[in-house]
C-alpha positions, 0 to 999 in steps of 0.5 A, spaced: 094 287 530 094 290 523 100 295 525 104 290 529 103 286 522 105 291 518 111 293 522 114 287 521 113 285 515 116 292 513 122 291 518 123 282 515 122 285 507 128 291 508 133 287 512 131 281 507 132 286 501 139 289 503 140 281 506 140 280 498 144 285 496 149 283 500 149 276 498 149 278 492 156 283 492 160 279 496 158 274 491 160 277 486 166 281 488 170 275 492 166 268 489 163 270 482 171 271 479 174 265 482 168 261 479 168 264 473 177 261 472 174 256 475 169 254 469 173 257 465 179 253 466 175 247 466 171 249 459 179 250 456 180 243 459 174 239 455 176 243 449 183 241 449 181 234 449 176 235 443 181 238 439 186 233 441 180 227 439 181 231 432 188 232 431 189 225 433 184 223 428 188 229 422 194 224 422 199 229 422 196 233 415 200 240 417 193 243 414 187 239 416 191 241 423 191 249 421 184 249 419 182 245 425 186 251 430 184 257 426 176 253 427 177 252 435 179 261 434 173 262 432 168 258 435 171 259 442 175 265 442 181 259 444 188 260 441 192 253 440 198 250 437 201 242 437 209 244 440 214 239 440 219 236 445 223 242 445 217 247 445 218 249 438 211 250 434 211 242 429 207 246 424 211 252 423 214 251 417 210 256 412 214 261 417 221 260 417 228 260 414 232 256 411 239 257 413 246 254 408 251 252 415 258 253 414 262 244 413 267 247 419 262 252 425 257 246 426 260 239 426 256 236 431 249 237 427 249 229 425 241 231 423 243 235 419 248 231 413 247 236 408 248 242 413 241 246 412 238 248 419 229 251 418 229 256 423 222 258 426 221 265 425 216 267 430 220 267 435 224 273 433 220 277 428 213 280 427 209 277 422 207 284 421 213 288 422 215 289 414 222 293 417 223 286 420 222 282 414 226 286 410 232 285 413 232 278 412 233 276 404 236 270 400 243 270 399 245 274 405 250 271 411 247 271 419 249 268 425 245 264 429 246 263 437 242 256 440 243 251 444 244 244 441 239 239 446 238 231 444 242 233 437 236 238 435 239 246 435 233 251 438 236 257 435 236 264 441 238 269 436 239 272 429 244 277 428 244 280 420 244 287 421 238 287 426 240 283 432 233 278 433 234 275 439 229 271 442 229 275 449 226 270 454 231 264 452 237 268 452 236 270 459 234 264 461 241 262 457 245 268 460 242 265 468 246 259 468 253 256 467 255 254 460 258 249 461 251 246 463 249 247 456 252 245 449 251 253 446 253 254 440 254 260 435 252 258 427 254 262 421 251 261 415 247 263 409 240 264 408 238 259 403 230 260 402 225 265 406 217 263 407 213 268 410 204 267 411 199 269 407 194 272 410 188 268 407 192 262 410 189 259 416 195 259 420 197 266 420 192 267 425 197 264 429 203 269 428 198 275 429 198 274 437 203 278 441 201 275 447 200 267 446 207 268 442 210 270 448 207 265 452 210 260 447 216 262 448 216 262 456 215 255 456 220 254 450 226 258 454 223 254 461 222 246 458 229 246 455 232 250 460 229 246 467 227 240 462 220 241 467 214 244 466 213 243 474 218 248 475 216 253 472 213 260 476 206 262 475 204 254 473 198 250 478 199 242 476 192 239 475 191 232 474 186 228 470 185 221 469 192 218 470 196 225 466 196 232 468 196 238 464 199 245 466 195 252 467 197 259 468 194 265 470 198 270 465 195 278 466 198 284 462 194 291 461 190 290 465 187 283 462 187 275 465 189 270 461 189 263 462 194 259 458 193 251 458 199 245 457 197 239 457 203 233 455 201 228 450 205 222 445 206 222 438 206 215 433 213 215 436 213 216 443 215 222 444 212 228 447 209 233 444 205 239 447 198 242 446 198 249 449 192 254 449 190 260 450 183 264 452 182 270 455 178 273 461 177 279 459 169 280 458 168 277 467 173 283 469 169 289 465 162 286 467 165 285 474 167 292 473 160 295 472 156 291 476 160 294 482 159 301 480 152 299 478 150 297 486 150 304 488 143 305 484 141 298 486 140 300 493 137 306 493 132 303 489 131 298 493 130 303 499 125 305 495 121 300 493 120 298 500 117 304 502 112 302 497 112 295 499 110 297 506 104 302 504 102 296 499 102 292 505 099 296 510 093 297 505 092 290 502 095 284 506 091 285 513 085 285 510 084 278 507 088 276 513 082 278 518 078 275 512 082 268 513 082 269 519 075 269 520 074 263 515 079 258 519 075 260 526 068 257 522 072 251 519 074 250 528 067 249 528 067 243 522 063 249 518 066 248 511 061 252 506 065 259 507 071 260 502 076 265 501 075 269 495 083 272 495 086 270 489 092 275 489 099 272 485 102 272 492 104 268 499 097 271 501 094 268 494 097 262 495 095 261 503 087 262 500 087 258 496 091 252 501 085 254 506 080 252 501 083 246 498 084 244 507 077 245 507 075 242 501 079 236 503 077 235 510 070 236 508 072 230 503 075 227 508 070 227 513 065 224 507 069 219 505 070 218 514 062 217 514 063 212 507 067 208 511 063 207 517 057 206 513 062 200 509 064 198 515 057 196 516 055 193 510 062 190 512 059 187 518 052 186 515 056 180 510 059 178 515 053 177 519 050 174 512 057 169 512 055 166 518 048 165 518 049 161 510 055 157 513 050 155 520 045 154 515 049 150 510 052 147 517 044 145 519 042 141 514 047 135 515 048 136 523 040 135 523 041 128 519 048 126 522 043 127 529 037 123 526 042 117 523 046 118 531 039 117 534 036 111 529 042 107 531 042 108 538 035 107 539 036 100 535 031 102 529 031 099 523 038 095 525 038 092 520 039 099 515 045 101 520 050 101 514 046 106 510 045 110 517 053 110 517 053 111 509 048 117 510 052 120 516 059 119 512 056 122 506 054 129 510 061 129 514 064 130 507 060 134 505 062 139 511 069 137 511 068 140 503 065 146 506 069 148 511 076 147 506 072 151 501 071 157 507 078 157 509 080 157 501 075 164 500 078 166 506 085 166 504 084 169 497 080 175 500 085 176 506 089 180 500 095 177 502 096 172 497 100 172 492 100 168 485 106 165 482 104 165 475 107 160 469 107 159 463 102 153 459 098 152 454 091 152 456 089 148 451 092 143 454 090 143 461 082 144 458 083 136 455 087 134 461 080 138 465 075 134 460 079 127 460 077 127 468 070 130 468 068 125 462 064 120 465 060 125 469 058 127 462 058 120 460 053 118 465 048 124 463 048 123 456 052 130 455 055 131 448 063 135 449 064 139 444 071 143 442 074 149 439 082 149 442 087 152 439 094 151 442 096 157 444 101 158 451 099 163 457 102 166 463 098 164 469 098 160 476 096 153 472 094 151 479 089 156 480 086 156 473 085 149 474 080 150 480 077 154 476 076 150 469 074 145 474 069 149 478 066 152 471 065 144 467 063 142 473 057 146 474 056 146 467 055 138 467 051 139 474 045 143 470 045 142 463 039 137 461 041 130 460 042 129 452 044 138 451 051 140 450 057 142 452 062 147 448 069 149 450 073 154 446 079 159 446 078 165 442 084 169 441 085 177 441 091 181 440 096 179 446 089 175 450 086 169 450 078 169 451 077 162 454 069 160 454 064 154 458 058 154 455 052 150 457 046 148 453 039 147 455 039 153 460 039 160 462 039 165 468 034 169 469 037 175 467 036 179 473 040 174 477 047 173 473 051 179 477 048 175 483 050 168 482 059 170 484 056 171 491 057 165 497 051 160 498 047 164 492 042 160 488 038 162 483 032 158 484 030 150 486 034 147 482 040 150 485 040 146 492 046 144 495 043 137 494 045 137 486 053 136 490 057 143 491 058 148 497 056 154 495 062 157 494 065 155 488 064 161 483 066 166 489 072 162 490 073 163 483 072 170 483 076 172 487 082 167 483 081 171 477 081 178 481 088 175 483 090 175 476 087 181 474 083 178 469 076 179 465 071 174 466 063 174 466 057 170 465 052 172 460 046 168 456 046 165 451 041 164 446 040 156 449 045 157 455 050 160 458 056 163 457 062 163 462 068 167 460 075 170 463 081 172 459 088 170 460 095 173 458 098 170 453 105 168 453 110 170 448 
């Protein structure tokens, strides 16, 4: 049995390990860098919307809009800038020229009344490259070839010594027909020269080969094709009611992901975001993680050599011990527990058998519990129904006598006070019958309460004003302490129990002794009291007197009026409400008590 184990676990733990190891490099070889693009893509996409939130909020202000690109560069490695319709960079003004054209070469230029032209220069000359720079200085003559587009001129090449071309476009250019395009060559003189400083915030911008050439990929496409859809290398990506355009754009070795999403100038045109992100630092960790897998096997095959020894020895004998301990727990002998308290699956399998155990030995005493509940449950009902046949025997022994009087023809001439004594009775049955099925309803626990709100005040006058002849007739002073204050409640079923509570208080307070009602407020509840002078409970009793047909001594016989049921009905009324109450006494009487909620 013990090898058996071993065996297996040794053959489940190798294939399991080398299972992951496979999962793992599949996952990292096939899956992790298509989902790495995929995130990557996604984060370029909300970071774009953030800075369009910001660039919109900047109003056009040429430097809140450098510092905030030179921002999104540093705090996520993300390259970025505003183009216009025709591609060119809207804020590349500190790297350009401008150039005096000649009245009778370019004519067409309406834009232009005073014939000075700005040329970007970051599409033809390395912000860097001092040679370059040289070659362009004020005062001297240059030809520049473009295209004119919407009356708006994108320069193709310089020619000033130097050729300066912008390759991308003038391909594009050179692949289709001229009749196409309105291409024309410009002379004119250089009129003023602006170069970044390198401590300005858009410098940063013309420093990155690769996004400028990006830059002027999708220039030479957009003005050519007039679409970015067209453009060889774009995936079209929808979000929301627009689109935006990614480009997977690989060079030494290095993947970038390139960004153009379309948006709406104050004017209504559009302009361009375009950004840029490397994903340089997934490929070198692919790369490593590759070579990497090598070690990684051979110590697994290691590690579970040892796995397998470590089994051998440890896990078989706390099994044989769990083992043993279940076979006593089939007995129903619940006092051995497993002493294996290891961090692992057998640890954990320990201490689930000794919390089993301790459950289904709590389980078995909470059985018995119930057995003995039920018994007490059936000695009540017992109890239940020998105080209802007792309360039911007094009248039906007196109903019988007056039945028997009258048929006999005693006393003939009593047989109205024989009918009225047997009326008496019959209403006194019928009271006790509506208050055993009223009982039996609140504690069925499937009556629910409606609760309103009132003014308990209110309803305790209203209680007073119809019980007041009964005070009147022993002389009882009522005295009150109400103060007007609502609360939510079933107005109905506090009613029952104002009503229950006075009336007992009428019933056993001496005649010419008071009666005092009143209505504490505390916090967010209400203390309402009955108390009655000239009387007391024995102490003993006062728990007591909230069971059915209880009574605390002589006085207390069905023949003062009342069925017995009263204060439990009222219990159980309360308990509905999941309201305090109780009953102490005082230092002349005793106090009746519940709380409410107030209402707000």
């Amino acid at each position: 049995m013990k090898k058996g184990i071993v065996f297996k676990l040794f053959l489940f733990t190798t294939g399991l390990c080398l299972l992951i190891i496979a999962t793992i490099f599949i996952g990292q070889t096939v899956f992790f860098e298509r989902y790495y693009e995929s995130q990557k893509e996604a984060d370029l996409k909300e970071r774009v919307s953030t800075f369009h939130g910001k660039y919109v909020a900047a109003k056009g202000d040429s430097t809140k809009i450098r510092s905030l690109e030179q921002e999104f560069h540093r705090d996520y490695a993300i390259w970025i800038t505003t183009l216009d319709n025709q591609g060119t960079m809207k804020y590349g003004n500190d790297f350009s020229i401008e150039v005096q054209v000649q009245e009778e070469i370019f004519p067409r230029l309406k834009k232009y009344p005073q014939k000075i032209i700005q040329i970007p220069m970051y599409n033809f000359v390395n912000v860097e490259d001092e040679k370059s720079k040289s070659n362009l200085v004020v005062g001297k003559d240059i030809t520049i070839r473009g295209i004119e587009k919407d009356n708006i001129f994108t320069p193709s090449g310089i020619y000033s010594g130097k050729n300066m071309p912008n390759e991308q476009l003038e391909d594009k250019l050179d692949k289709v027909e001229s009749k196409q395009w309105n291409i024309v060559i410009v002379k004119g003189t250089i009129k003023e020269i602006h170069f970044p400083k390198s401590d300005v915030a858009s410098s940063f911008i013309y420093t990155n080969r690769i996004f400028l050439e990006r830059m002027k990929s999708f220039q030479s496409s957009l003005i050519v094709t007039g679409s970015l859809s067209d453009r060889d290398g774009y995936a079209v990506r929808s979000y929301g009611k627009g689109q935006y355009y990614v480009e997977d754009y690989g060079e030494s070795g290095i993947t970038y992901k390139v960004l153009t999403q379309p948006i709406l100038d104050p004017d209504g045109k559009t302009n361009y975001l375009f950004a840029m992100t490397s994903l340089q630092p997934v490929n070198e960790a692919v790369q490593m993680i590759n070579g990497y897998y090598v070690y990684l096997i051979i110590l697994v095959l290691l590690l579970t050599m040892l796995l397998s020894f470590y089994y051998s020895k440890q896990i078989a004998r706390p099994l044989l011990q769990i083992n043993e301990t279940t076979q006593k727990m089939a007995q129903l002998d619940f006092s051995e527990m497993i002493s294996v308290d290891s961090k692992d699956e057998i640890g954990d399998l320990s201490q689930n058998i000794n919390e089993l155990s301790n459950k289904l030995q709590s389980y078995i005493e909470k059985l018995q519990d119930d057995i003995e509940k039920e018994k007490q449950l059936e000695k009540t009902r017992k109890e239940f129904i020998a105080g209802v046949s007792h309360e039911l025997k007094t009248p039906l022994s007196i109903m019988k006598s007056c039945v028997s009087i009258l048929r006999d023809g005693v006393a003939t001439h009593k047989k109205n006070h024989y009918f009225n004594a047997m009326e008496k009775e019959v209403d006194k049955m019928d009271m006790l019958i509506v208050d055993m099925l009223e009982l039996a309803k609140f504690e069925s626990g499937t009556y629910k309460l409606e609760m309103q709100s009132f003014y308990i005040d209110e309803v305790m006058e209203q209680i007073c004003d119809q019980l007041i002849w009964r005070m009147e007739k022993k002389h009882l002073q009522l005295e009150k302490e109400l103060d007007h204050v609502g609360v939510t409640a079933n107005q109905s079923r506090i009613e029952q129990v104002l009503t229950n509570f006075i009336t007992n208080a009428i019933r056993y307070t001496p005649e010419g002794e008071r009666i005092v009602i009143s209505t504490i407020i505390e916090k967010d509840r209400v203390k309402v009291c009955v108390e009655n002078k000239g009387a007391h409970i024995p102490q003993a009793q006062l728990d007591k007197i909230w069971e059915r047909f209880y009574r605390t001594d002589a006085a207390r016989q069905r023949s003062t009026g009342g069925t017995g049921l009263g204060l439990s009905i009222s219990k159980n009324i309360l308990e509905l409400h999941d309201a305090m109450y109780g009953v102490q006494n005082t230092k002349d009487g005793v106090l009746f008590y519940f709380y409410l909620k107030t209402s707000v």
